[in-house]
PyMOL CGO cylinders between C-alpha atoms (Angstrom):
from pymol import cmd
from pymol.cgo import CYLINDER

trace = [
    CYLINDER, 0.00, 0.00, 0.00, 1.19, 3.16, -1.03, 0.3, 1, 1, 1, 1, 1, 1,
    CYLINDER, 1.19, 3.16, -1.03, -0.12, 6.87, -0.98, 0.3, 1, 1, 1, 1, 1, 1,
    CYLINDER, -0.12, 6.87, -0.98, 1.02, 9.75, -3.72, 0.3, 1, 1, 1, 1, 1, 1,
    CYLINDER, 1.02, 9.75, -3.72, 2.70, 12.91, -2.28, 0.3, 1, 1, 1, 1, 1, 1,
    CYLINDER, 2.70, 12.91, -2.28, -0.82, 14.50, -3.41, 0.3, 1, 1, 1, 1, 1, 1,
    CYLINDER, -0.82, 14.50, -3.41, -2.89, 12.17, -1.41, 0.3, 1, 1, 1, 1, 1, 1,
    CYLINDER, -2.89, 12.17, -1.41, -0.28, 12.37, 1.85, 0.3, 1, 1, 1, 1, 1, 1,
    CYLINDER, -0.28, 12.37, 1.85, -0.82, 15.71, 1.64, 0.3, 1, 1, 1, 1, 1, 1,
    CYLINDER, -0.82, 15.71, 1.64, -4.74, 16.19, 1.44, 0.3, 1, 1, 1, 1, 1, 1,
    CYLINDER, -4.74, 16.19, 1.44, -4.96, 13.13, 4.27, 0.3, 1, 1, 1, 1, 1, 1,
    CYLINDER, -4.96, 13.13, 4.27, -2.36, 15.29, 6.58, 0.3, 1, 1, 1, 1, 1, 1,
    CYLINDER, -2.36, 15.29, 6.58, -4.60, 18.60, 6.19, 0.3, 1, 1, 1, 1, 1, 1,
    CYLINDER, -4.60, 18.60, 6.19, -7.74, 16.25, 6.30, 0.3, 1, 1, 1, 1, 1, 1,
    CYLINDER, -7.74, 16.25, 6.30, -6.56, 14.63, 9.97, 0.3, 1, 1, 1, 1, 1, 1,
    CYLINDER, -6.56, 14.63, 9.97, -5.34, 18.42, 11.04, 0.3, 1, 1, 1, 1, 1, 1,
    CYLINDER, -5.34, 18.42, 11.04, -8.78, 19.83, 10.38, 0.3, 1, 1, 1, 1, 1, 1,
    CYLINDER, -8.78, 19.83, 10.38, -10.45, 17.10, 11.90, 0.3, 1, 1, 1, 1, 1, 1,
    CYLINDER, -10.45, 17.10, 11.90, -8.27, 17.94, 15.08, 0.3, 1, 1, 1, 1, 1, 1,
    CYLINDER, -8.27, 17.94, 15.08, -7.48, 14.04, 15.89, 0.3, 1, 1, 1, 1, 1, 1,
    CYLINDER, -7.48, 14.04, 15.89, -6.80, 10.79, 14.47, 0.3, 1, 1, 1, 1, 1, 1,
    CYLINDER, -6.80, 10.79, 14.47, -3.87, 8.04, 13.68, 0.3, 1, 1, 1, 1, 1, 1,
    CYLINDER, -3.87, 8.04, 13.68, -4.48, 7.98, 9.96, 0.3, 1, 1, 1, 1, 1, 1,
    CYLINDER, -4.48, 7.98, 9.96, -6.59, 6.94, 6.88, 0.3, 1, 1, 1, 1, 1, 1,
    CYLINDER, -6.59, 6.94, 6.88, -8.63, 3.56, 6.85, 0.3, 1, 1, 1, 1, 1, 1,
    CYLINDER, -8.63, 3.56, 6.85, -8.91, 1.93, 3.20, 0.3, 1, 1, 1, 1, 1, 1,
    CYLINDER, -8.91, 1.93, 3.20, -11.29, -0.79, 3.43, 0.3, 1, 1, 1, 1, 1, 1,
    CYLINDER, -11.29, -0.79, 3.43, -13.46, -3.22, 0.42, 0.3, 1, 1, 1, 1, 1, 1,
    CYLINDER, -13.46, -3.22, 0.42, -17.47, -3.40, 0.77, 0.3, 1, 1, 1, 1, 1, 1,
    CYLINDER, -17.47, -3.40, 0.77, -19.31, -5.73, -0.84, 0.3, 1, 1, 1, 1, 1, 1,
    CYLINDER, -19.31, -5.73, -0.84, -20.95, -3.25, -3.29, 0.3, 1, 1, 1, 1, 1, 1,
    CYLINDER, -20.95, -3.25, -3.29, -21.87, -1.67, -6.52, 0.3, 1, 1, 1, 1, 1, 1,
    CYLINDER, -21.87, -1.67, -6.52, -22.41, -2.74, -10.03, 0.3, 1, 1, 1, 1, 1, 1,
    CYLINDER, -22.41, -2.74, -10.03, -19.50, -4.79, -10.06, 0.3, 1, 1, 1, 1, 1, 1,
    CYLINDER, -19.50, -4.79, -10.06, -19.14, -6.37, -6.85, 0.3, 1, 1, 1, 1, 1, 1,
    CYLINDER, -19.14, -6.37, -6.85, -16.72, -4.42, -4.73, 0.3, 1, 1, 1, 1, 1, 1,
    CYLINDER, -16.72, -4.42, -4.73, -16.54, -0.98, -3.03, 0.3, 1, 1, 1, 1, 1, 1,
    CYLINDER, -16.54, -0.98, -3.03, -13.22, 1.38, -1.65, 0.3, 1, 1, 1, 1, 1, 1,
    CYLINDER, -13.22, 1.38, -1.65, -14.67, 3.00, 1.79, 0.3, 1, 1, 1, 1, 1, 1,
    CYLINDER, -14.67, 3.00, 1.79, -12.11, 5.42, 3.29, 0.3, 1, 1, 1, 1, 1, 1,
    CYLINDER, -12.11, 5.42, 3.29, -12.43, 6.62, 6.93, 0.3, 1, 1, 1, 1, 1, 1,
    CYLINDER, -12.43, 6.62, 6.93, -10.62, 8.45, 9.55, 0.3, 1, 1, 1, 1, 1, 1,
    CYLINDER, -10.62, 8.45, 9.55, -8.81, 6.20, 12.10, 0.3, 1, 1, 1, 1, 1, 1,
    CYLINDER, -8.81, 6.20, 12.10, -8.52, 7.10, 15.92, 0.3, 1, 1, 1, 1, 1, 1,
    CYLINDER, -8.52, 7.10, 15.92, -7.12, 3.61, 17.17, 0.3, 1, 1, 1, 1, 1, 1,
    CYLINDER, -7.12, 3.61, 17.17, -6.55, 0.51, 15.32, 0.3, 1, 1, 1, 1, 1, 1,
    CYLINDER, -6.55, 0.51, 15.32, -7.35, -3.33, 16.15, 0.3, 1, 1, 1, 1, 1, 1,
    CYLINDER, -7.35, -3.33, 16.15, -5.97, -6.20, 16.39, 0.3, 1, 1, 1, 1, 1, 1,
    CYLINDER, -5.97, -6.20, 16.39, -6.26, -7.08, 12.59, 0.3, 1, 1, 1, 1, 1, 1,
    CYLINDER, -6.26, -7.08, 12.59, -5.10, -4.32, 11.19, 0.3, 1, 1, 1, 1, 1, 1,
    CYLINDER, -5.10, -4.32, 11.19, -2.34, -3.86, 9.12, 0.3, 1, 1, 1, 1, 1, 1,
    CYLINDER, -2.34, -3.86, 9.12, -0.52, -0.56, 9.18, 0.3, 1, 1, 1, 1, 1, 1,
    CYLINDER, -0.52, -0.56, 9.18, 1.31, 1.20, 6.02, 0.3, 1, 1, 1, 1, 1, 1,
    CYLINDER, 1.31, 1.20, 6.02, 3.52, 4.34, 6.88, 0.3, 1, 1, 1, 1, 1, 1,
    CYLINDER, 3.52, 4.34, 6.88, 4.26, 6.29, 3.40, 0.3, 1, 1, 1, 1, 1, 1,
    CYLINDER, 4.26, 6.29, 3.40, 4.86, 9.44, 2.75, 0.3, 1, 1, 1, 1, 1, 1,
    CYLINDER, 4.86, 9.44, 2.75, 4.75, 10.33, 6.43, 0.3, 1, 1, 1, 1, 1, 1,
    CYLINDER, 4.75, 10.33, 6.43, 0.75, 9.35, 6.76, 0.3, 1, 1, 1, 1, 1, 1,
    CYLINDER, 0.75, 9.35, 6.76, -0.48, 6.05, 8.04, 0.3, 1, 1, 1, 1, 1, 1,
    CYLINDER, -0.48, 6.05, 8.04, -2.69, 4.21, 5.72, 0.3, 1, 1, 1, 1, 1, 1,
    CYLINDER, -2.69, 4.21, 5.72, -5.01, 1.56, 7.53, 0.3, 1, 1, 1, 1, 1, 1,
    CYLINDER, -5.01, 1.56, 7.53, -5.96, -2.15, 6.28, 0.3, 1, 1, 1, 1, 1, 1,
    CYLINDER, -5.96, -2.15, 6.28, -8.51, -4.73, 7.80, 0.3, 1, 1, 1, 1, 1, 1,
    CYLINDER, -8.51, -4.73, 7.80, -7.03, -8.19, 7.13, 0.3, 1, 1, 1, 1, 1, 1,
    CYLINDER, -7.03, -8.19, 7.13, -9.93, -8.97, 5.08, 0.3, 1, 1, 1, 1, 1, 1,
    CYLINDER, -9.93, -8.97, 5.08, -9.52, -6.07, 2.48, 0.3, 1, 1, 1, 1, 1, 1,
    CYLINDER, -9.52, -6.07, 2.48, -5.29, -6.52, 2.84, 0.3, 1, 1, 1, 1, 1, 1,
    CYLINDER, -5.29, -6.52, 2.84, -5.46, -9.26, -0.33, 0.3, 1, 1, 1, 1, 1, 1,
    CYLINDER, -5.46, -9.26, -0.33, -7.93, -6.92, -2.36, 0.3, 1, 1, 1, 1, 1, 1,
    CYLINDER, -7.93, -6.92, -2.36, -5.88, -3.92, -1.89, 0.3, 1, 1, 1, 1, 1, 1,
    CYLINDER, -5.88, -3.92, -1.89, -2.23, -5.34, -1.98, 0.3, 1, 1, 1, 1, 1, 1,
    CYLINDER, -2.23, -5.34, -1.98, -0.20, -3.09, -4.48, 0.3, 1, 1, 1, 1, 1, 1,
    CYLINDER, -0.20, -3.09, -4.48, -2.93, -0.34, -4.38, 0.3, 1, 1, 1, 1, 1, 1,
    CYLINDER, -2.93, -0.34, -4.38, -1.87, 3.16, -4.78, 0.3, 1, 1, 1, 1, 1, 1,
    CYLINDER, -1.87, 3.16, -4.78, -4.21, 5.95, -2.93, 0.3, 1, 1, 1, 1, 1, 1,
    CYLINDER, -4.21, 5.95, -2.93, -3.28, 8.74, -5.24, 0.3, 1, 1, 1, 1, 1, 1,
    CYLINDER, -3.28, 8.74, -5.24, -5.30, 12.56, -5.34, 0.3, 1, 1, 1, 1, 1, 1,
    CYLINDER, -5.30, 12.56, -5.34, -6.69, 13.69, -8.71, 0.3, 1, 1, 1, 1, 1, 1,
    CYLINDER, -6.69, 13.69, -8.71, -8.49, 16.33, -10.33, 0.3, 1, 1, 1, 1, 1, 1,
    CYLINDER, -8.49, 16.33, -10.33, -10.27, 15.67, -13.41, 0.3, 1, 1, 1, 1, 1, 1,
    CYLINDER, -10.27, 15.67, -13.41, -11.90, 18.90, -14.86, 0.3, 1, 1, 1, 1, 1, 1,
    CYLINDER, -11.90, 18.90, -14.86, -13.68, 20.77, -11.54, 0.3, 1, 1, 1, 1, 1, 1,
    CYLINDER, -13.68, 20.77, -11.54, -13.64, 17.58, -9.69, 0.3, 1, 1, 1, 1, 1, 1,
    CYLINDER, -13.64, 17.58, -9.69, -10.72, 16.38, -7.45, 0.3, 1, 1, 1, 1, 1, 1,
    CYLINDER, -10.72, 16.38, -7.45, -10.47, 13.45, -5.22, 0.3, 1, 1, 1, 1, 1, 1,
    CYLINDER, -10.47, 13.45, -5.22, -8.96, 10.07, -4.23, 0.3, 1, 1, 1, 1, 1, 1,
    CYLINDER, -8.96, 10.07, -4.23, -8.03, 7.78, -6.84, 0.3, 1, 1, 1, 1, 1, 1,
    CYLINDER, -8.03, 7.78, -6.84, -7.13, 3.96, -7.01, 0.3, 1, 1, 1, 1, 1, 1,
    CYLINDER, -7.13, 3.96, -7.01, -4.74, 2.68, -8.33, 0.3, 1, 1, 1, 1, 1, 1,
    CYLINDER, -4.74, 2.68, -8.33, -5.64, -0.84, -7.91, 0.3, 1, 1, 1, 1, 1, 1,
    CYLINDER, -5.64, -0.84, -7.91, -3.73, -3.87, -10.19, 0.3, 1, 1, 1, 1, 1, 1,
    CYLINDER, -3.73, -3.87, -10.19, -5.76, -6.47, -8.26, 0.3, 1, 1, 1, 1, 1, 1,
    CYLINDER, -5.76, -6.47, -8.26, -9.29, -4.60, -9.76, 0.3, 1, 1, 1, 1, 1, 1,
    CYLINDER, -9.29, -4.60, -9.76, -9.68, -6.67, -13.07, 0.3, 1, 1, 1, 1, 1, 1,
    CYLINDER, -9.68, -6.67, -13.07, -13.04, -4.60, -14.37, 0.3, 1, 1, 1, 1, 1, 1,
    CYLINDER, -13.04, -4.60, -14.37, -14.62, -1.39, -13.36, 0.3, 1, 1, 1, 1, 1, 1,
    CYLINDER, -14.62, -1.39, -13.36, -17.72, -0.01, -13.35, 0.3, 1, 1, 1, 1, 1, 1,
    CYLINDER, -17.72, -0.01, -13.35, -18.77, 3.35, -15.62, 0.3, 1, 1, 1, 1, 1, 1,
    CYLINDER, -18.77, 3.35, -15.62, -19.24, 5.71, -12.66, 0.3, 1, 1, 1, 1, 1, 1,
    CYLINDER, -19.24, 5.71, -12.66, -16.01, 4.34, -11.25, 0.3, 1, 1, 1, 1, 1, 1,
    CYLINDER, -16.01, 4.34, -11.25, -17.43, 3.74, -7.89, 0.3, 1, 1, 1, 1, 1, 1,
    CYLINDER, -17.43, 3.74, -7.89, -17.35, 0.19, -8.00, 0.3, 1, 1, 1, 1, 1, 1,
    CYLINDER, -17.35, 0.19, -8.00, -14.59, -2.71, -9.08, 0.3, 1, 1, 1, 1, 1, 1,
    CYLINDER, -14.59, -2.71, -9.08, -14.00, -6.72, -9.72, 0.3, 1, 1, 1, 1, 1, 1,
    CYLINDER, -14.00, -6.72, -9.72, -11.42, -8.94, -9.01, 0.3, 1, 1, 1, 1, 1, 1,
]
cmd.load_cgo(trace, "trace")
């Protein structure tokens, strides 16, 4: 797991804003058109089966069940026309849906 310069930096000014927390949780739902979901939340403590990335001087949170899913995955930050956000870079997603929300393995 890795995170761009980009995305270190809007997760750094996300967590100082917030006021609190140990870093970024990147998790896989079972959802959308094609089967999977990325859900990102703040972290204040982790658990037990969590796996913990340090890069680019944020920590990036995994769940042992998303950790095979999102192996290799690069959380990048994008802006595409007036929109910006949090990309995937994902060479474990095989397929994609058309509004991008949603992936297969």
């Amino acid at each position: 797991m890795t995170v761009s310069p980009k995305a270190a930096k809007q997760i750094s000014k996300a967590l100082t804003q917030r006021g609190s927390g140990l870093g970024l949780r990147l998790a896989v739902k079972t959802s959308g058109c094609s089967g999977y979901a990325y859900a990102l939340e703040f972290v204040d403590a982790t658990g037990p089966e969590d796996q913990v990335f340090d890069t680019e001087g944020v920590k990036l949170i995994v769940d042992a069940q998303s950790l095979p899913l999102l192996d290799g995955t690069e959380l990048d930050w994008v802006r595409e026309g007036l929109n910006e956000g949090f990309k995937f870079h994902n060479p474990n997603a095989s397929a994609a849906c058309g509004c991008g929300e949603s992936f297969a393995v």
